[in-house]
Z-matrix of the N, CA and C atoms (Angstrom, degrees):
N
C 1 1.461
C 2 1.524 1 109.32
N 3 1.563 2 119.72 1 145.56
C 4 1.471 3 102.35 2 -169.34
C 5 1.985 4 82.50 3 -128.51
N 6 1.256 5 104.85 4 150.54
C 7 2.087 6 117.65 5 179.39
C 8 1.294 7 88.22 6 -82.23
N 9 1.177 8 128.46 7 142.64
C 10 1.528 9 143.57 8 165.95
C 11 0.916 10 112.77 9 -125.29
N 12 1.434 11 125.27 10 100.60
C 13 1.625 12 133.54 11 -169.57
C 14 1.637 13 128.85 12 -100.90
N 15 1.341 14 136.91 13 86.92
C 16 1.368 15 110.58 14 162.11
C 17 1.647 16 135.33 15 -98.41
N 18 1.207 17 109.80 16 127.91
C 19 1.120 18 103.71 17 176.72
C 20 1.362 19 126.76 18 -93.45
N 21 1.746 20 98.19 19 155.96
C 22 1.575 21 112.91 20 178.04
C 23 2.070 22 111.13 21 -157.69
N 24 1.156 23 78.84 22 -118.34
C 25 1.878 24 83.30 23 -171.86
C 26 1.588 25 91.12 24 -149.66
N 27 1.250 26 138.26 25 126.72
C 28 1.133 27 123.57 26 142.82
C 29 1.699 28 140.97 27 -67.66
N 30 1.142 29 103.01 28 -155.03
C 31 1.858 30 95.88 29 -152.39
C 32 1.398 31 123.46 30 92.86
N 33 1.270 32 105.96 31 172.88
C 34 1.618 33 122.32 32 165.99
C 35 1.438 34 103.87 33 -102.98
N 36 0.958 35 121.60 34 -21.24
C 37 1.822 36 107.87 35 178.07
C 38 1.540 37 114.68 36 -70.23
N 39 1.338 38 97.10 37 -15.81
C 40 2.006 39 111.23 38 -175.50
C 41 1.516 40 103.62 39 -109.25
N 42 1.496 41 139.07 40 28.32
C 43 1.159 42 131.85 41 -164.06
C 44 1.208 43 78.08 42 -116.16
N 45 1.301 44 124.36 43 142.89
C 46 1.668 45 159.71 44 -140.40
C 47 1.502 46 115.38 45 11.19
N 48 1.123 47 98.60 46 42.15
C 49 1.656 48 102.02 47 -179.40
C 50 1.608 49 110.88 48 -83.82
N 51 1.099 50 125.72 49 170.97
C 52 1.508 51 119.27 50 168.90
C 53 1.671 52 140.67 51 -57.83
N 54 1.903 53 82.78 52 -29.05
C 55 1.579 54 104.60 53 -178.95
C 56 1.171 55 112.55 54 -63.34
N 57 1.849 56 116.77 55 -29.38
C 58 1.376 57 150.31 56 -147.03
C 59 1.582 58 106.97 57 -91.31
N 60 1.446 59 117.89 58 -19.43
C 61 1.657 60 114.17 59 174.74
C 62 1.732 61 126.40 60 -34.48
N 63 1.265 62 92.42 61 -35.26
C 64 1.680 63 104.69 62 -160.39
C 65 1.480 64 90.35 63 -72.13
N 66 1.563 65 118.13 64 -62.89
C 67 1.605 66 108.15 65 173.29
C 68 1.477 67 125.89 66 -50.05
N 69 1.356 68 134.24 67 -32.66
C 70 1.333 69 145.00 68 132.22
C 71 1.441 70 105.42 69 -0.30
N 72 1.191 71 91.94 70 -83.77
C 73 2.179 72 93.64 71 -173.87
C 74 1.084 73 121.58 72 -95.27
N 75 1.668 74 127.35 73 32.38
C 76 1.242 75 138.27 74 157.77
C 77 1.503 76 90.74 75 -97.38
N 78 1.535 77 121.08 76 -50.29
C 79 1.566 78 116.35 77 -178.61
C 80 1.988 79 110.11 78 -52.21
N 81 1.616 80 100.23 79 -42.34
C 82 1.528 81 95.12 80 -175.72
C 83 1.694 82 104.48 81 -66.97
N 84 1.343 83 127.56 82 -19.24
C 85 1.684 84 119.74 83 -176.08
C 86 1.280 85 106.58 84 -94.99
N 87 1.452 86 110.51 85 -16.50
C 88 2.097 87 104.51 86 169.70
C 89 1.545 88 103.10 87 -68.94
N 90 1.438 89 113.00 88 -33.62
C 91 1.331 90 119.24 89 -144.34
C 92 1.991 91 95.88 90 -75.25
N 93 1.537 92 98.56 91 -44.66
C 94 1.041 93 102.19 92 175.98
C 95 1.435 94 129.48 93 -63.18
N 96 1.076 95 113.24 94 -48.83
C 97 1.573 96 146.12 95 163.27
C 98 1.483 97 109.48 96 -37.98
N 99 1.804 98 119.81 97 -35.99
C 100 1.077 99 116.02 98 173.92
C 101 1.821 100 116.59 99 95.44
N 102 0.893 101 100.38 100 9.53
C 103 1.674 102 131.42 101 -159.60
C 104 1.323 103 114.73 102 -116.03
N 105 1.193 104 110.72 103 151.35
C 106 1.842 105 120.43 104 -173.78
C 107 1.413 106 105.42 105 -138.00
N 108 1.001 107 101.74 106 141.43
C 109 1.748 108 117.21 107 -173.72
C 110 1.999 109 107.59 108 -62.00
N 111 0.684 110 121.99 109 179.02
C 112 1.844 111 123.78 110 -166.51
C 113 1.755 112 85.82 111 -145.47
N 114 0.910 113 109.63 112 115.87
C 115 1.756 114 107.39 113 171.17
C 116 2.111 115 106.65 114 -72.07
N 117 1.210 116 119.22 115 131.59
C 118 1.409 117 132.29 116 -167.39
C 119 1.906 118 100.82 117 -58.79
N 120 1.177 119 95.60 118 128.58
C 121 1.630 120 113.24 119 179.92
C 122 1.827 121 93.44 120 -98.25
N 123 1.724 122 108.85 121 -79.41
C 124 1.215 123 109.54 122 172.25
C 125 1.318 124 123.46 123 -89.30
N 126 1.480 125 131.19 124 -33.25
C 127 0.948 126 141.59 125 -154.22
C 128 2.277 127 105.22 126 -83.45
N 129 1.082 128 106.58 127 174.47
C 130 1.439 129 98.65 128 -161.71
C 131 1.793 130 103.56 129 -109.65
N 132 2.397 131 109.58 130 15.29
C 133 1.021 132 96.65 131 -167.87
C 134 1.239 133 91.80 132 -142.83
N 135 1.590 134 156.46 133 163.68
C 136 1.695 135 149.21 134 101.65
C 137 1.399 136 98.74 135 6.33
N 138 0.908 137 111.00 136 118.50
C 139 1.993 138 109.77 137 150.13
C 140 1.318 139 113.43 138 -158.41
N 141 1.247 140 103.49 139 153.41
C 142 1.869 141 122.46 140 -158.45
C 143 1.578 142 107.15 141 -126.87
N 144 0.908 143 120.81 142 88.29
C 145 1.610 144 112.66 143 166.31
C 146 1.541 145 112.89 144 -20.97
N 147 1.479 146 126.01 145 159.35
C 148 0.958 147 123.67 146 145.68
C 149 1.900 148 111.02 147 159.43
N 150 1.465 149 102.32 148 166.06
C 151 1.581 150 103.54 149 174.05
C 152 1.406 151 131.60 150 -80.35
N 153 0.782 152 134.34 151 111.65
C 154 1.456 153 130.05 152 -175.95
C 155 1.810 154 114.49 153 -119.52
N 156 0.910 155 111.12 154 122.00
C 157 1.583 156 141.66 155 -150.14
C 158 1.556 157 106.99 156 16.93
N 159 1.229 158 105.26 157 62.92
C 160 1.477 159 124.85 158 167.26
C 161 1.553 160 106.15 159 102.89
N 162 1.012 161 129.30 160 -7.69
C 163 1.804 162 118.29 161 -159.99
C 164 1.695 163 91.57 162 -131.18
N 165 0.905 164 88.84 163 150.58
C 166 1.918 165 138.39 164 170.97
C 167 1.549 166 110.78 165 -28.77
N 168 1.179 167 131.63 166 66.93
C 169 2.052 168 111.99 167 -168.99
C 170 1.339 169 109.35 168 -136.79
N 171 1.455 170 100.83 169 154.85
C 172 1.332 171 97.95 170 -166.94
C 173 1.847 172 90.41 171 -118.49
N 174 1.637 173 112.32 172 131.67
C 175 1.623 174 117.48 173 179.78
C 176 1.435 175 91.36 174 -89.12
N 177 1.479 176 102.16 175 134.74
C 178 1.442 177 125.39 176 154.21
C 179 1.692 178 122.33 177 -125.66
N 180 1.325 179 106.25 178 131.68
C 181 1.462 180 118.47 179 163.98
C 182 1.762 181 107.83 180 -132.17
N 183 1.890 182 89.90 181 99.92
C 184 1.204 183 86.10 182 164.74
C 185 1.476 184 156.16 183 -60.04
N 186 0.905 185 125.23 184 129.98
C 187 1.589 186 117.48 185 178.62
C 188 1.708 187 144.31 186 -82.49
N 189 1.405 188 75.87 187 30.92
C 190 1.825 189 99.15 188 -172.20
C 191 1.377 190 130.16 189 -104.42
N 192 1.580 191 89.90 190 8.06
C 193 1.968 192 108.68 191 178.51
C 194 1.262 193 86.78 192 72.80
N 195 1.656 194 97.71 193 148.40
C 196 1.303 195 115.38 194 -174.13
C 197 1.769 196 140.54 195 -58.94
N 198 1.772 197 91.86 196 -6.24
C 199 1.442 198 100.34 197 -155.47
C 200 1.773 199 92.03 198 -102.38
N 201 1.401 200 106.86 199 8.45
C 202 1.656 201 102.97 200 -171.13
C 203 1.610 202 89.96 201 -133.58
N 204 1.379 203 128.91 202 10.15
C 205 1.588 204 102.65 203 -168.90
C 206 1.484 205 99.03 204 -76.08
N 207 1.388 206 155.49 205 54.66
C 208 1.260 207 143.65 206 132.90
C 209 1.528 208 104.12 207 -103.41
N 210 1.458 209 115.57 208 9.61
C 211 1.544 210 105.60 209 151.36
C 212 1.925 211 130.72 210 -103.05
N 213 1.458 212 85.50 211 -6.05
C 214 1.759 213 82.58 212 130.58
C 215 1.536 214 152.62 213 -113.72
N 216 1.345 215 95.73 214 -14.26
C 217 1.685 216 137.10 215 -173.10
C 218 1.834 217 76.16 216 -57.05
N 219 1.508 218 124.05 217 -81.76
C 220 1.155 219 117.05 218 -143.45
C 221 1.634 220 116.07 219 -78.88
N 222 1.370 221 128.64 220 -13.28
C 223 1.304 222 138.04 221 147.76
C 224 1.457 223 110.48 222 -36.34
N 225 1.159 224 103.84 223 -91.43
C 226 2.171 225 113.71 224 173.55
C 227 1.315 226 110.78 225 -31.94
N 228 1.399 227 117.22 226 -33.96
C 229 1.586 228 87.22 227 172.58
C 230 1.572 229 104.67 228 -108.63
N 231 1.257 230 132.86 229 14.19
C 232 1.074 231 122.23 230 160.89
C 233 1.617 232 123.30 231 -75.60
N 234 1.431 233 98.44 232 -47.47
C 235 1.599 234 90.77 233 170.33
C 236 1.390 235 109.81 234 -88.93
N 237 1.526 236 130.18 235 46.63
C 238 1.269 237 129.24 236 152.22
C 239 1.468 238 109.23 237 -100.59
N 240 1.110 239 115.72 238 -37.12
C 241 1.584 240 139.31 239 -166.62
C 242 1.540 241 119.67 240 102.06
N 243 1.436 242 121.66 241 20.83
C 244 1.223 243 146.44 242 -127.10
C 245 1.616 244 90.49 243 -110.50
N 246 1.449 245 119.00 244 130.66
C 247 1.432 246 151.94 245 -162.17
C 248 1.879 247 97.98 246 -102.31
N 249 1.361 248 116.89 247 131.81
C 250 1.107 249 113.98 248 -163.49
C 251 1.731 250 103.86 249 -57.20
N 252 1.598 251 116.12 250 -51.34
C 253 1.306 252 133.29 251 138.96
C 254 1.479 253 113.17 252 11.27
N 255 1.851 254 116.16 253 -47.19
C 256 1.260 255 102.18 254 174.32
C 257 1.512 256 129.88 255 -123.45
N 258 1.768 257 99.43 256 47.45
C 259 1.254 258 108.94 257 170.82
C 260 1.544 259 104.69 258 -114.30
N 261 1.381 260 109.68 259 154.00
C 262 2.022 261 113.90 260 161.91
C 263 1.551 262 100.96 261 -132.53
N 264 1.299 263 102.79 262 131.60
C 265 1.218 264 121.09 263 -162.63
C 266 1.440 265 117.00 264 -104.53
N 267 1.256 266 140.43 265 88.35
C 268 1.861 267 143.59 266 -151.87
C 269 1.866 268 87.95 267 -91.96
N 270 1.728 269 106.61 268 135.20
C 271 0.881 270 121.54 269 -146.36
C 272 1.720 271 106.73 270 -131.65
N 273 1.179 272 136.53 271 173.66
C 274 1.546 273 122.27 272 141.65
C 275 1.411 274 99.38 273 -93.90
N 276 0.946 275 126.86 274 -161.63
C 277 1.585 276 158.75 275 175.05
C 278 1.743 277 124.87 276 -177.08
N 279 1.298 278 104.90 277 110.42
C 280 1.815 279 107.17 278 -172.31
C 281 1.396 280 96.21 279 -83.98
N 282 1.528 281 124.84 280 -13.42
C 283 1.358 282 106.21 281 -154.01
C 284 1.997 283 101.31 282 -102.83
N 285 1.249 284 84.68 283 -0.63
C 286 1.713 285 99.74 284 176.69
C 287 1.605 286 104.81 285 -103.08
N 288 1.084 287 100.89 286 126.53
C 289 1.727 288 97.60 287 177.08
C 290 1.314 289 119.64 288 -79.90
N 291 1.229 290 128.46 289 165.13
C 292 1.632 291 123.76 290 -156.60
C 293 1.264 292 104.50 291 -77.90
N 294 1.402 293 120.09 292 119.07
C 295 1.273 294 128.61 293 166.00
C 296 1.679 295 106.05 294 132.56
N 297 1.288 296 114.96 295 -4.65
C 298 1.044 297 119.91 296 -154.31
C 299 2.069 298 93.14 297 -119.27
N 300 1.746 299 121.65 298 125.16
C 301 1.410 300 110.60 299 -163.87
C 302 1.489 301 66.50 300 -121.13
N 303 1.637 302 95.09 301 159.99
C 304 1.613 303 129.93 302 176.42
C 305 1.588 304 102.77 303 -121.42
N 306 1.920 305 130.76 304 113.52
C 307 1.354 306 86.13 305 171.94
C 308 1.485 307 92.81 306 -120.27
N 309 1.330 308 152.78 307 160.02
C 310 1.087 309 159.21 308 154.92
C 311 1.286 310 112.97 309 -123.23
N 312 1.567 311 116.54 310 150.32
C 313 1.418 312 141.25 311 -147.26
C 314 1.602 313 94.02 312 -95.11
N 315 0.930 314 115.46 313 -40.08
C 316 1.665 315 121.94 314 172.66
C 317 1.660 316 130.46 315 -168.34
N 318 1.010 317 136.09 316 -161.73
C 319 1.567 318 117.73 317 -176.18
C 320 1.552 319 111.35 318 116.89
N 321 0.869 320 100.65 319 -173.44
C 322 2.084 321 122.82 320 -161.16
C 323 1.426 322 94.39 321 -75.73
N 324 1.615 323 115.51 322 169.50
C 325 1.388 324 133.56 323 167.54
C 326 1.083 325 126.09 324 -68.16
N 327 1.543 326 109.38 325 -20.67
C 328 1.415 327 116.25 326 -175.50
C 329 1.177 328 125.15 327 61.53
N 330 1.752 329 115.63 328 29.09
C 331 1.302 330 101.74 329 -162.59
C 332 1.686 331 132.02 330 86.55
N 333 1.440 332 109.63 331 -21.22
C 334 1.564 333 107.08 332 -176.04
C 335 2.237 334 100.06 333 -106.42
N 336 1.265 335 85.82 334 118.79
C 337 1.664 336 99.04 335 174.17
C 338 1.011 337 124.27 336 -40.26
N 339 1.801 338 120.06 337 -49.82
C 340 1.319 339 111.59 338 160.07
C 341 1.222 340 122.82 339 -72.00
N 342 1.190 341 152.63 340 -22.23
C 343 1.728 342 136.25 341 155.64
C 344 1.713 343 110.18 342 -53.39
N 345 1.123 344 104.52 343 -27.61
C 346 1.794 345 115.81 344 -178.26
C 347 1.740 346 102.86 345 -63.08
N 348 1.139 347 105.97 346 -50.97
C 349 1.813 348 112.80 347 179.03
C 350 0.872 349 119.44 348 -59.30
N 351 1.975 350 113.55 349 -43.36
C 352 1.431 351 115.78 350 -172.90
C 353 1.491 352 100.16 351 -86.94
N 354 1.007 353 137.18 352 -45.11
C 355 2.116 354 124.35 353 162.44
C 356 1.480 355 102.39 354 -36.17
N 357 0.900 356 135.64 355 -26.22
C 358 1.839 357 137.00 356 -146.89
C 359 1.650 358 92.98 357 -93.40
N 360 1.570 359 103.83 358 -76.68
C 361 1.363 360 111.99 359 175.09
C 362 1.394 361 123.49 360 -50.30
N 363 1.480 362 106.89 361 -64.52
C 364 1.542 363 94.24 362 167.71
C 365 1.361 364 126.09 363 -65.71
N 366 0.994 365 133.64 364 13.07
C 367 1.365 366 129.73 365 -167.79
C 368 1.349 367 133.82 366 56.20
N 369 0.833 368 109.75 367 -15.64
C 370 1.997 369 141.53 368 -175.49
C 371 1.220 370 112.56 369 -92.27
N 372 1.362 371 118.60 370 149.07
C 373 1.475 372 109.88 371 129.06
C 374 1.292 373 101.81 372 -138.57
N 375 1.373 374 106.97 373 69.80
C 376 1.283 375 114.76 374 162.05
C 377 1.704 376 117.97 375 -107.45
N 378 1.337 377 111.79 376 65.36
C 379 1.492 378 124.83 377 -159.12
C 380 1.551 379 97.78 378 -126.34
N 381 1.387 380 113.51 379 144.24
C 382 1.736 381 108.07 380 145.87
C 383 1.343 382 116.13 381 -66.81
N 384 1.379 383 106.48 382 142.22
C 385 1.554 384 105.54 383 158.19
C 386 1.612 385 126.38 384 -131.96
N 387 0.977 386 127.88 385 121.16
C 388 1.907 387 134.19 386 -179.42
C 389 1.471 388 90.97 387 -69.23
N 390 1.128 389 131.18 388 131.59
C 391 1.593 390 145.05 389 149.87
C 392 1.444 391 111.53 390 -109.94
N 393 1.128 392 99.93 391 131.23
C 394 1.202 393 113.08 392 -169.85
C 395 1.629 394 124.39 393 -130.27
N 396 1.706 395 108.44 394 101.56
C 397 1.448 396 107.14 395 -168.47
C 398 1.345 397 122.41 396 -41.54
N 399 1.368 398 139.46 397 155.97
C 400 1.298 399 157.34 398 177.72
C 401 1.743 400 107.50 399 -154.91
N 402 1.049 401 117.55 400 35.98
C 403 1.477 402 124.47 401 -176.84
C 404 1.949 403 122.35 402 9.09
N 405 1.169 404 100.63 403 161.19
C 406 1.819 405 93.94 404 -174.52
C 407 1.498 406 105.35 405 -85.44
N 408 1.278 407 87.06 406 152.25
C 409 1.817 408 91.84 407 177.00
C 410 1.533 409 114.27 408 -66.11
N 411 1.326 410 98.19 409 145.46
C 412 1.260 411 112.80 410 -173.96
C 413 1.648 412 129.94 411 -60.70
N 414 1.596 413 123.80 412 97.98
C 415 1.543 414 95.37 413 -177.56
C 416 1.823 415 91.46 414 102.90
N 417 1.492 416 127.84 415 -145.99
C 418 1.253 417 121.79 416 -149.15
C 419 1.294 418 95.34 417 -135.56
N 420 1.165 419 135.19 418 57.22
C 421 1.177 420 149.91 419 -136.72
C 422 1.363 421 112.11 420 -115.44
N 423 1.084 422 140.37 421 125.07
C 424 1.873 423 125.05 422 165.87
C 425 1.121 424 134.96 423 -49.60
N 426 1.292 425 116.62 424 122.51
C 427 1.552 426 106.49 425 -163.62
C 428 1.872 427 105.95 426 -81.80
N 429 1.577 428 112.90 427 2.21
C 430 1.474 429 99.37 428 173.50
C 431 1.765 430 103.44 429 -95.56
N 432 1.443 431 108.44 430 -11.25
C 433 1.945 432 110.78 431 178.85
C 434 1.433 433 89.35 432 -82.63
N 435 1.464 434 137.16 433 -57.64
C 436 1.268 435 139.31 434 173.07
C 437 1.870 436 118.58 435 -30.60
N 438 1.120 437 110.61 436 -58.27
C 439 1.687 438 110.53 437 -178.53
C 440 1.541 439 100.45 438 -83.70
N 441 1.021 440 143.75 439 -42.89
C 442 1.433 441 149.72 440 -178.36
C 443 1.489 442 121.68 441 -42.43
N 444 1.849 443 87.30 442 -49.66
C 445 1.528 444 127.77 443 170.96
C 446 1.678 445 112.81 444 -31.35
N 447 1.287 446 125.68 445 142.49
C 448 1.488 447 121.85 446 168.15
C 449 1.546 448 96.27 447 -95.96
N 450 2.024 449 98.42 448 149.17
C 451 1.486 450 107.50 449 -172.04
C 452 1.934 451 103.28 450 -69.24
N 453 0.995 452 106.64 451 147.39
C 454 1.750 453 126.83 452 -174.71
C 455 1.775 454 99.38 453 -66.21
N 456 1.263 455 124.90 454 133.55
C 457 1.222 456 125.46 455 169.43
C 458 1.710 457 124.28 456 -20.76
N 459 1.035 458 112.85 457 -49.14
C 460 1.400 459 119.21 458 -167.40
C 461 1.861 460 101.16 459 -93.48
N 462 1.500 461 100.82 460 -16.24
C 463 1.972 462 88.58 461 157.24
C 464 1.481 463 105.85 462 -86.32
N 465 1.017 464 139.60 463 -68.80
C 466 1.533 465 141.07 464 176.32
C 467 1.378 466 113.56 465 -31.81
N 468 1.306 467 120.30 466 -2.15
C 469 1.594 468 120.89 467 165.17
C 470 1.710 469 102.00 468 -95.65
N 471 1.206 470 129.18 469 -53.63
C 472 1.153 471 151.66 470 138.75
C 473 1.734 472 113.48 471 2.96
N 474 1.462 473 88.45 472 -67.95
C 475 1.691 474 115.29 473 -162.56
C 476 1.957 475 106.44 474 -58.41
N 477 1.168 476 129.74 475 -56.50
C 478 1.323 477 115.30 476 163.72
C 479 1.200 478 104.37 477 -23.38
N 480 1.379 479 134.17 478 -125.39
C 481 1.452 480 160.67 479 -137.19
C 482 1.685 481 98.64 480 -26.35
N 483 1.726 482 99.70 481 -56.60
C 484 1.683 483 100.48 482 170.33
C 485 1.655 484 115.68 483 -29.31
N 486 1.733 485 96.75 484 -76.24
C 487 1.608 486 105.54 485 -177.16
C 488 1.532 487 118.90 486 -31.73
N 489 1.544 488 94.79 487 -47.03
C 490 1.883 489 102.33 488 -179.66
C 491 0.983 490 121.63 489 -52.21
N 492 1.672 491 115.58 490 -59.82
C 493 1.508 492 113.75 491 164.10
C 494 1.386 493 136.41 492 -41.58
N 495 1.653 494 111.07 493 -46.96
C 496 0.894 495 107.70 494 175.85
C 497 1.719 496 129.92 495 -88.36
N 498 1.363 497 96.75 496 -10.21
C 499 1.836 498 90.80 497 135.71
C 500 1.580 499 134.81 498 -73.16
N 501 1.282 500 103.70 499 -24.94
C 502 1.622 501 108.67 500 171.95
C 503 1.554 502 107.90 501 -77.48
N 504 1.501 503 124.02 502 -19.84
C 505 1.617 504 122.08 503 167.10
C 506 1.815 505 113.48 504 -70.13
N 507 1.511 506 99.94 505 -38.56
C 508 1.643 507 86.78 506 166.06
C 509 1.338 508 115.45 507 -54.76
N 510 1.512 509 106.85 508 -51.61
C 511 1.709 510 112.12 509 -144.61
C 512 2.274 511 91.52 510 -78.43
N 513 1.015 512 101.89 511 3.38
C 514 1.238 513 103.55 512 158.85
C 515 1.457 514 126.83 513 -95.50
N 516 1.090 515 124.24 514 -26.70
C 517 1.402 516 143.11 515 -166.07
C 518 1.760 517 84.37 516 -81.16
N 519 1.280 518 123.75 517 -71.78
C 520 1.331 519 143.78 518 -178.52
C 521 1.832 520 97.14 519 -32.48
N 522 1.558 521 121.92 520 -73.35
C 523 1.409 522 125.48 521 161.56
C 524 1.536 523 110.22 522 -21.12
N 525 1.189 524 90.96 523 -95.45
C 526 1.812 525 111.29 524 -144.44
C 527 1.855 526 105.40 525 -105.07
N 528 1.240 527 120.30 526 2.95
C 529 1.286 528 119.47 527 172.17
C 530 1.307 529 116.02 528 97.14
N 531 1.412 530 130.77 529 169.13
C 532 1.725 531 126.73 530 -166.47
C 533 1.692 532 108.59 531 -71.13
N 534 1.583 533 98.28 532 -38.66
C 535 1.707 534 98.04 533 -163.45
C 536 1.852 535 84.96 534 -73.95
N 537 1.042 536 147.47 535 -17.91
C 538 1.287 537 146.47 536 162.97
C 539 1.522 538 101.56 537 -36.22
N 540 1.093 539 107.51 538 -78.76
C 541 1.838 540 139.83 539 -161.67
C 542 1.637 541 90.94 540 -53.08
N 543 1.071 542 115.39 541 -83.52
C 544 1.652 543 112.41 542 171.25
C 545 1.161 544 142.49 543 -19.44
N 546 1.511 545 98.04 544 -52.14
C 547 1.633 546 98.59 545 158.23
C 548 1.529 547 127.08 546 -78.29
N 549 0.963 548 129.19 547 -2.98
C 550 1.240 549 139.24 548 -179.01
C 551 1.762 550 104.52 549 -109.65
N 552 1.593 551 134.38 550 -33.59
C 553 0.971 552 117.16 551 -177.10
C 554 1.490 553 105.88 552 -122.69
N 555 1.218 554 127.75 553 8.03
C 556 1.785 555 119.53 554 -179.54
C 557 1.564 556 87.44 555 -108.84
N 558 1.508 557 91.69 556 135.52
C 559 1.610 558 119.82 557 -178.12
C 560 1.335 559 132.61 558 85.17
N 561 1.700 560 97.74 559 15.79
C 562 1.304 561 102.11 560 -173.72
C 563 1.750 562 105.16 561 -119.99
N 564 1.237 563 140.25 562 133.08
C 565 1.189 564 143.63 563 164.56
C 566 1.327 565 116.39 564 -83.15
N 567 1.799 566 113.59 565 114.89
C 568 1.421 567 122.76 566 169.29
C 569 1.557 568 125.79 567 -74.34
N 570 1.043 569 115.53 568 95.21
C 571 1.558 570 109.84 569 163.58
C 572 1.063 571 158.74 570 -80.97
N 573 1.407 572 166.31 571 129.55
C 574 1.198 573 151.33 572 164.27
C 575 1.312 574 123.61 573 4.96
N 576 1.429 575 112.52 574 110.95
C 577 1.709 576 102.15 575 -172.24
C 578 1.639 577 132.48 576 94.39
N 579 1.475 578 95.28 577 -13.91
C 580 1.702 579 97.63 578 -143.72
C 581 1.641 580 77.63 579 -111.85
């Protein structure tokens, strides 16, 4: 079984916000999957059983704001029996411009708080992770009004095709492995249409 994680913030005040991508393409792999999220009784996230490109996974979007999701991330796979090894973690990224996915097999936070929690909790960062551009704010801008921010009309036209891909970068990772996913999705810009 592999944890499939995106992070964001819950609420409705954070629903299509930038921070909010990672839940984005947990919604596009339920959607596919055929599956609906379970709102958390005990657990600290939404999660939906289901198959994703043939294997066993359970989607989580935690509900603990972004700066704590490795305090649910590392629960779920603890009572799975689950090896950091078999989580991938769907991400934003400001420093990638929109359209543009990063995926790496494991490595640092890069700066983003929630990858910082989930290295923390799990102890690891021996995780996949999908990054997923959300470009920098424009001009001198805050980067917490910037990610918080809802995407501008002419990204949200944009914004499908992204999500797709970068559900099709999991369901690749899941296939053929991360250095798979990488070569096929780092360096490439998704566009409208395409």
């Amino acid at each position: 079984m592999k944890l499939i994680v995106g992070l964001g913030n819950p609420g409705k005040q954070y629903v299509r916000t930038r921070h909010n991508i990672g839940f984005a393409v947990l919604d596009e792999l339920a959607r596919r999957a055929g599956t609906d999220f379970r709102k958390p009784w005990l657990a600290k996230a939404e999660t939906a059983s289901a198959e994703v490109a043939g294997q066993p996974a359970l989607l989580a979007k935690p509900v603990t704001y972004m700066n704590l999701s490795g305090t649910a991330v590392a629960p779920l796979a603890r009572k799975r029996g689950l090896e950091a090894a078999d989580v991938i973690v769907v991400s934003d990224d400001m420093e990638l411009p929109l359209g543009r996915l990063r995926i790496r097999a494991r490595g640092g936070a890069g700066g983003h708080n929630g990858l910082k929690s989930v290295i923390e909790q799990l102890g690891s960062d021996e995780f996949a992770r999908v990054r997923v551009g959300i470009g920098r704010a424009v001009g001198e801008g805050d980067a917490t009004s910037h990610v918080l921010g809802r995407f501008s009309a002419g990204e949200r036209r944009a914004l499908e095709p992204v999500v797709a891909a970068a559900a099709d970068a999991v369901e690749c990772i899941l296939r053929e492995g991360a250095e798979a996913a990488m070569n096929q999705f780092n360096g490439i810009t998704i566009e409208e249409g395409k």
